[in-house]
C-alpha positions in Angstrom: 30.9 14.4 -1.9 26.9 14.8 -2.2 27.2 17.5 -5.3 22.9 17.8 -5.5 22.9 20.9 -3.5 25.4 22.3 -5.7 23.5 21.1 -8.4 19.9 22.3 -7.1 20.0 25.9 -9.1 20.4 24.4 -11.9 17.5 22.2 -11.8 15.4 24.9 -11.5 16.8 27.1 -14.1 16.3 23.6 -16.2 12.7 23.4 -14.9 12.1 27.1 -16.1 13.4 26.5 -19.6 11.3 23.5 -19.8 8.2 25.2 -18.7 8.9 28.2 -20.8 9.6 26.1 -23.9 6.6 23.8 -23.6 4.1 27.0 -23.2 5.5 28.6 -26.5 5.2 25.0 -28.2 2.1 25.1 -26.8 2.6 21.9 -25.6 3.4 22.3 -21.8 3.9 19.5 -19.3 3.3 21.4 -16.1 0.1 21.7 -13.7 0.6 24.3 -10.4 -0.8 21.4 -8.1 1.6 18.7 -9.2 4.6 20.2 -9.7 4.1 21.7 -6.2 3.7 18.4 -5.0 6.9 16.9 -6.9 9.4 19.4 -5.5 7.6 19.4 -2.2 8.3 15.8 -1.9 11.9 16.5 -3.6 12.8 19.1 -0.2 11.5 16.7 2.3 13.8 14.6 0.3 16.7 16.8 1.3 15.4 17.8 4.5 14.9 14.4 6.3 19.1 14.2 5.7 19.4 16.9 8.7 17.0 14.7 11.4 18.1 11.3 10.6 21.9 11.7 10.0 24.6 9.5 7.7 23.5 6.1 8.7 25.4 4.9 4.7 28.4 6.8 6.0 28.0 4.9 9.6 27.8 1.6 7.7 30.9 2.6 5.7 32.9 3.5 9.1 32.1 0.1 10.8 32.9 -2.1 8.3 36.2 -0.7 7.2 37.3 -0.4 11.1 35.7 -3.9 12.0 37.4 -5.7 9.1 40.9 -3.7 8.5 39.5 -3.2 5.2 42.4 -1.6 2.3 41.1 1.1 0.0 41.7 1.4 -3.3 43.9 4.8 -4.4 41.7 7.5 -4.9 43.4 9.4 -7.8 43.5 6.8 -10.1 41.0 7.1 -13.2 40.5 3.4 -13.4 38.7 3.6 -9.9 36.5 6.0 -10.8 35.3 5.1 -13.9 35.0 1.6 -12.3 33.1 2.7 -9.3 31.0 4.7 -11.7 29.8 1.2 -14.1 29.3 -1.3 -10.7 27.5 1.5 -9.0 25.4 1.5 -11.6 24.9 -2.2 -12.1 24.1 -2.3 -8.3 21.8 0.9 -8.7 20.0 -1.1 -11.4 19.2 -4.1 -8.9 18.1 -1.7 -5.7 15.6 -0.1 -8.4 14.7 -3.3 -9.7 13.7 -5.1 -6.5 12.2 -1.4 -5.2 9.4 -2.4 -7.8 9.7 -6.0 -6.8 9.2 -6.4 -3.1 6.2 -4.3 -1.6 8.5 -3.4 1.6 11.3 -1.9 -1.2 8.1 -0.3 -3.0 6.7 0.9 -0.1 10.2 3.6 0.3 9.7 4.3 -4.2 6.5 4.7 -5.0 6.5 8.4 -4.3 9.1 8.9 -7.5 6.1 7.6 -9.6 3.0 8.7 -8.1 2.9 12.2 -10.6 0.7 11.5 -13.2 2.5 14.2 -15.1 6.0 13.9 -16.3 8.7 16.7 -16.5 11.7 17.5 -15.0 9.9 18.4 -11.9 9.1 15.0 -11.7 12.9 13.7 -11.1 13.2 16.0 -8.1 10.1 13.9 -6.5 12.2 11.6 -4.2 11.0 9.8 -1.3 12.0 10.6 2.1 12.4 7.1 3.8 14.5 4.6 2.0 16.0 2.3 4.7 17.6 -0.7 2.7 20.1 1.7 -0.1 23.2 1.0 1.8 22.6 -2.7 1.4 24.0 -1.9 -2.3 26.9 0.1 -0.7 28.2 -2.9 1.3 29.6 -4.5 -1.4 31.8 -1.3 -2.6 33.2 -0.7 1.2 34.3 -4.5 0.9 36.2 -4.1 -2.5 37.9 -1.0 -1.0 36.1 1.9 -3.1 36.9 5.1 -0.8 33.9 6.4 0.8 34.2 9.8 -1.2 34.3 8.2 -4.2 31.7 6.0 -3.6 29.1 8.5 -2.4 30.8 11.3 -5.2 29.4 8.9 -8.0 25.9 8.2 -6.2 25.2 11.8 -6.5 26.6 12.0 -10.3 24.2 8.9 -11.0 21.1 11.1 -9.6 22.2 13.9 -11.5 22.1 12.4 -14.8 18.7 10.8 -14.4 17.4 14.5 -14.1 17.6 15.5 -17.5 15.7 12.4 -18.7 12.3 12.9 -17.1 10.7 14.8 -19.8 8.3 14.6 -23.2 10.0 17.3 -24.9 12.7 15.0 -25.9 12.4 12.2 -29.0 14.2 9.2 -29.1 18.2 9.6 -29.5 19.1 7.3 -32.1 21.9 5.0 -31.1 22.4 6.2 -27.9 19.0 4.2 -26.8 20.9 1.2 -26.5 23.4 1.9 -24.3 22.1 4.9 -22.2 18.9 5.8 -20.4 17.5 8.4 -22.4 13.6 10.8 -21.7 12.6 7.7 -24.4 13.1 4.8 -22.4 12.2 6.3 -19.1 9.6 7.8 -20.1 8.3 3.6 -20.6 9.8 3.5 -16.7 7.4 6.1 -15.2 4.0 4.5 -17.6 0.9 3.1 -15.5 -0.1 1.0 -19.3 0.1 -2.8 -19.0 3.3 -3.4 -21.5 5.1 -0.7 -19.7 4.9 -1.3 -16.2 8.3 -2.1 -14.4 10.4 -1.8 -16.8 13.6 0.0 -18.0 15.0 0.5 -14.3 18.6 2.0 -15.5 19.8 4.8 -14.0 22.8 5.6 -16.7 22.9 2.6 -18.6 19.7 1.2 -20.3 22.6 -1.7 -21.0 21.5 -3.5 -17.7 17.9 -3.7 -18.9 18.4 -4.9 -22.2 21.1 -7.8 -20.3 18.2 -8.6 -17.9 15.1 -9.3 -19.7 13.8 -5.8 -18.3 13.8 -3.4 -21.3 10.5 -2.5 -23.3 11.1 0.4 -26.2 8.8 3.5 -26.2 6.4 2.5 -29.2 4.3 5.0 -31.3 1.4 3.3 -30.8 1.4 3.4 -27.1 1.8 6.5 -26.1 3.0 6.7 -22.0 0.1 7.0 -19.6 2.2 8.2 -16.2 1.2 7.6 -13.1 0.4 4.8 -10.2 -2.1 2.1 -11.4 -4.0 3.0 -8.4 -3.9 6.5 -7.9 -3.0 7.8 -4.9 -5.6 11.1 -5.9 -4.0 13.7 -2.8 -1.5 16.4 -3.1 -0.5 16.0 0.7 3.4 15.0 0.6 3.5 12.9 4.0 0.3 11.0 3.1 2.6 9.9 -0.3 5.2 8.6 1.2 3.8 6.4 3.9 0.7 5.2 2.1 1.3 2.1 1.0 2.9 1.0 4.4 -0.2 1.8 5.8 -2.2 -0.5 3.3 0.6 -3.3 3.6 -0.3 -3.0 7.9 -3.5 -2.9 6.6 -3.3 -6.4 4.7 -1.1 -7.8 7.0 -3.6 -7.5 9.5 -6.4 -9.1 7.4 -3.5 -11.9 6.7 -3.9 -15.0 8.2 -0.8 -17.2 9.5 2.7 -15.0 10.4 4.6 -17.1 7.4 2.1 -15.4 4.8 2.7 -12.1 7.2 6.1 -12.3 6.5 5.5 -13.2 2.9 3.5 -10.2 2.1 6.5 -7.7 2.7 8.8 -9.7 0.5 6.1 -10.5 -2.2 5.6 -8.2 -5.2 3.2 -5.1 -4.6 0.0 -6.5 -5.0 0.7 -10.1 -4.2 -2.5 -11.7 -1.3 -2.5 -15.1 0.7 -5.5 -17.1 -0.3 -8.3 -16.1 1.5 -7.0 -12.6 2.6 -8.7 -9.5 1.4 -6.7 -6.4 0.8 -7.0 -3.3 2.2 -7.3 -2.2 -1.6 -9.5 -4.1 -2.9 -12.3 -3.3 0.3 -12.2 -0.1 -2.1 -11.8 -1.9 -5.2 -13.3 0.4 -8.0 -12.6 1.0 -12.0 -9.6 3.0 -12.6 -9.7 5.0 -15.4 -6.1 5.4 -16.6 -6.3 8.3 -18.7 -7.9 10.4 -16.2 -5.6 12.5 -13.6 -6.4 13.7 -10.3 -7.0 17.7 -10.6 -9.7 19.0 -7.9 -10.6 22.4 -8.6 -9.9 25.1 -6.2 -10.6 29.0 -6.3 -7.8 31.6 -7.6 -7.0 32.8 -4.4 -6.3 29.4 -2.9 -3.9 28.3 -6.4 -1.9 31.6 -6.1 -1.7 31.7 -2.8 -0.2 28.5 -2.3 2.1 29.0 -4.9 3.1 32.1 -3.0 3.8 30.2 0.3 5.0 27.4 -2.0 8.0 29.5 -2.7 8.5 30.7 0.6 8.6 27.5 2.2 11.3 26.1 -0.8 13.8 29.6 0.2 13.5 28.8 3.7 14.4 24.9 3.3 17.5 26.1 0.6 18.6 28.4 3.5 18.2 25.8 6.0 20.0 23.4 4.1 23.2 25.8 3.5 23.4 27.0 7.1 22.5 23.4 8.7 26.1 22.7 9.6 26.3 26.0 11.9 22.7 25.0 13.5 22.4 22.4 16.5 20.2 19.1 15.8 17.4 20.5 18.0 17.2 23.9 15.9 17.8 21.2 12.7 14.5 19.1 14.0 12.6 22.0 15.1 13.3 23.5 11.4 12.7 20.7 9.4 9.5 19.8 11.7 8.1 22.9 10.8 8.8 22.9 7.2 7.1 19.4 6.6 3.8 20.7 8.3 4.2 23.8 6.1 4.6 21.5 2.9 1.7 19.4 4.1 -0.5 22.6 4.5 0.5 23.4 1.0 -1.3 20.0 0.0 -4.0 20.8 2.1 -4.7 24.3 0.0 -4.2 22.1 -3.2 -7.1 19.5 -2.6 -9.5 22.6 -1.1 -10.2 21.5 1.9 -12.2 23.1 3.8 -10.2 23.0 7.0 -7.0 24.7 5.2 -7.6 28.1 6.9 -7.7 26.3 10.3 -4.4 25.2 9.5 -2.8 27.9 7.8 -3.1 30.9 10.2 -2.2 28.9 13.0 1.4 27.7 10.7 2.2 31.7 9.7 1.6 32.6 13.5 4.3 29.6 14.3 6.7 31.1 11.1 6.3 35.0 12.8 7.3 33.4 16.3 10.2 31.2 14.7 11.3 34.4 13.1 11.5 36.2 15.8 13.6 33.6 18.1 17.2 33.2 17.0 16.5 29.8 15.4 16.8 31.2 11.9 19.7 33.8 12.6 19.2 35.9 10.4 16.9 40.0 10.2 13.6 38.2 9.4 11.2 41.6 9.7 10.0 41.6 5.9 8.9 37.7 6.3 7.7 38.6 9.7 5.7 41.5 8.1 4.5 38.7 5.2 3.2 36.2 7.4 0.9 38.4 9.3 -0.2 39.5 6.3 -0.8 36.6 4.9 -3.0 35.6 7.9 -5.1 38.6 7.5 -5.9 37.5 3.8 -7.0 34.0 4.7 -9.0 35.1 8.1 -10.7 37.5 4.9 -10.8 34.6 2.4 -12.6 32.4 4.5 -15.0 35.1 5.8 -16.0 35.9 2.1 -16.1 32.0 1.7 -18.4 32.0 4.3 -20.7 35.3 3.4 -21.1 33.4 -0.2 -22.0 29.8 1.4 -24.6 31.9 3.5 -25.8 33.5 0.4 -26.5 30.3 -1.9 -27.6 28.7 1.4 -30.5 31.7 2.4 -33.1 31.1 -0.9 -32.9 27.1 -0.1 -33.3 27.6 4.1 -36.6 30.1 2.7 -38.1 27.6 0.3 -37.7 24.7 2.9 -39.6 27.3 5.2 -42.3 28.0 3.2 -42.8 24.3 2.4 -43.2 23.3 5.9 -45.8 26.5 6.6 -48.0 25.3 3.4 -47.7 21.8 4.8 
C-alpha cells in the first residue's frame, strides 16, 4: 500500500508548524523561491506515477509468475518487522551507490540541490529513478508479499520526513542507531568532511557498519546544497541536468570503453585527456553563498498565488486519477509540469515569464471548461482570466518604467551626437 498520499496533509500541517515556529524563534529556515521549488519537484514527484505506470509492481508480477515463486504469510509480525530491517539495509545501498555512480546520481541529485534545509526539503524528490526496483528483486525472490513490500517502502519515506530540519539538536543515544535531523543534516552538507555521507534512511546503523558515518560537529556547521550549484528554480531543468552534462562529457570522451566508464564512475570522475562539460565553465564556487535573484513584489506573490493553485489542482488530480483515462491522466499531468516550470520561470525573473504565463491560464480556462477535470470550475475559470489581465498590466507598467529610465539616456546620447 503507497500510504504518502494519505500522508501528504500532514506534511504540510508539519511544514506550517515549522515555518511558524522558526519565524517566532526568529530563526526561520524558509525562502518563497526554494521552498516553491522543493514541493514543486515533490508533485512532479507524485505526478510522473500517473504517465509512467507501476513498472516495480510489473517486475514483482513477472518474476513470481515466471519462477512459481512462494510468499511468505502476510499476517505474521516476524515478516514485517523483517521486511522492514532488509528493506532498509537495501535502501541504504540504492542511496549509497545513487551518490556513487554518476548514472544513479544523475535520478538523486534533485533531493540535494536546495541549499536550504527544512522539511520542505524531504518532499523534493526526483521524478525519474529507473534502477529502484533493482533493490526490490531480491525481496520478490525471498517471497515478501508485494503489499508488504511496497507498504514498508512508503513507511521508510515517511520517517525520513521528519528529519530534514535545523530546528532539531542531536538526540542523545538515539544517534547511534537511528537517522536523526543531526546526522542527516551531515547527508544533505556541500562542506568537504561531510559530503556523501550518512546515507540511512531509518537506521544510521548501516553507516556506522560501513565506513560511511561522519557526526554533525560544532565546529562545522552544515553548508547545504550541490558543490556546483545548479543556480535555477525551473523544476524540469533540475532533474535532467546532469544527464545532460554526462551526454555532454561523454561526447568530449574519447574511446566507447571510457564512454561506458563515465556512467558507472563516481560524479565527477574524467578519462585522461577529456574535458568536462563542467569544467568549460569551471569558476570559484563560493559555498556559503545561495542562489536568490531578486524579483519584484508582484512577481513573488503572484507566483505563490499560482503556486498554490497549481499544488490543489495536482492533489485533486491525484485523488480522482483512478476514475480518469491515461489520456486525460497525460494531458493533466503535461499541463501541470509546464505550469510548475512557469512557476520557475516567475522565480528567476525572466523576462519572457509573461509570454509564458498568459498563454498557460488561457490553456487552464479552456481545460476547465472541457470535461477533463469533471468538476463546476467557474470560480477558477473567473481566476485565470483574471490573472491574465494582471500580468498583460504588469508587464505594460514593466514596460512604461523601462521606457522611462530608458528616455533621459536615448536624450543625452542625442545631444552628444548633435554637439559632435
Amino acid at each position: 500500500m503507497d500510504l504518502i498520499l494519505y500522508a501528504v496533509p500532514f506534511f504540510f500541517l508539519l511544514i506550517g508548524l515549522e515555518l511558524a515556529w522558526g519565524l517566532l524563534r526568529r530563526r526561520n529556515t524558509y525562502r518563497l523561491n526554494d521552498s516553491i521549488n522543493s514541493l514543486s519537484l515533490g508533485s512532479l514527484s507524485r505526478l510522473q506515477g500517473l504517465v509512467f505506470l507501476g513498472f516495480s509492481g510489473l517486475i514483482y508480477e513477472t518474476v513470481v509468475a515466471r519462477f512459481q515463486l512462494s510468499q511468505l504469510p502476510d499476517d505474521r509480525a516476524w515478516v514485517w518487522i523483517s521486511c522492514f530491517i532488509l528493506y532498509d539495509l537495501a535502501y541504504y545501498w540504492k542511496h549509497r551507490l545513487g551518490h556513487e555512480v554518476a548514472l544513479f546520481w544523475g535520478s538523486h541529485v534533485a533531493h540535494h540541490q536546495s541549499e536550504d534545509f527544512n522539511l520542505g526539503t524531504a518532499l523534493r524528490q526526483t521524478s525519474i529513478e529507473f534502477h529502484g526496483f533493482l533493490f526490490y528483486l531480491p525481496f520478490f525472490i525471498i517471497g515478501y508479499p508485494a503489499e508488504i513490500l511496497f507498504t514498508v517502502v512508503s513507511l521508510n519515506l515517511i520517517y525520513q520526513f521528519w528529519v530534514h530540519t535545523e530546528h532539531l539538536p542531536k538526540l542523545g543515544p538515539l544517534e547511534w542507531v537511528f537517522v536523526t535531523p543531526s546526522n542527516h543534516r551531515v547527508h544533505h552538507a556541500r562542506n568537504d568532511l561531510y559530503v556523501d555521507r550518512n546515507y540511512g534512511g531509518v537506521f544510521i546503523v548501516w553507516d556506522r557498519l560501513f565506513g560511511s558515518f561522519q557526526e554533525e560537529l560544532t565546529e562545522q556547521p552544515p553548508v547545504y546544497g550541490l558543490r556546483k550549484p545548479l543556480n535555477s528554480w525551473n523544476p524540469l531543468w533540475a532533474n535532467i541536468h546532469v544527464y545532460w552534462r554526462l551526454l555532454l562529457d561523454s561526447w568530449r570522451t574519447p574511446g566507447f570503453g571510457n564512454k561506458l566508464r563515465l556512467l558507472f564512475k563516481p560524479p565527477g570522475w574524467q578519462a585522461p585527456g577529456a574535458r568536462s562539460a563542467c569544467q568549460l565553465k569551471a569558476r570559484k564556487v563560493d559555498l556559503s553563498s545561495r542562489y536568490d535573484p531578486r524579483i519584484s513584489g508582484f512577481a513573488r506573490y503572484y507566483t505563490l498565488l499560482q503556486f498554490i493553485l497549481s499544488v490543489a489542482i495536482s492533489l485533486w488530480l491525484l485523488q480522482q486519477s483512478p476514475t480518469m483515462n491515461y489520456s486525460a491522466n497525460a494531458v493533466a499531468v503535461g499541463f501541470l509540469a509546464f505550469s510548475f516550470y512557469v512557476h520557475g520561470v516567475w522565480l528567476e525573473g525572466r523576462h519572457y515569464a509573461v509570454a509564458l504565463e498568459v498563454p498557460r491560464l488561457l490553456v487552464l480556462a479552456a481545460l476547465l471548461q472541457t470535461s477533463l477535470f469533471a468538476v463546476e470550475a467557474g470560480a477558477l475559470q473567473l481566476l485565470a482570466l483574471l490573472s491574465a489581465l494582471a500580468c498583460l498590466g504588469y508587464y505594460g507598467q514593466q514596460r512604461r518604467a523601462a521606457n522611462r529610465l530608458a528616455a533621459p539616456a536615448a536624450a543625452e546620447s542625442l545631444s552628444a551626437r548633435q554637439q559632435a
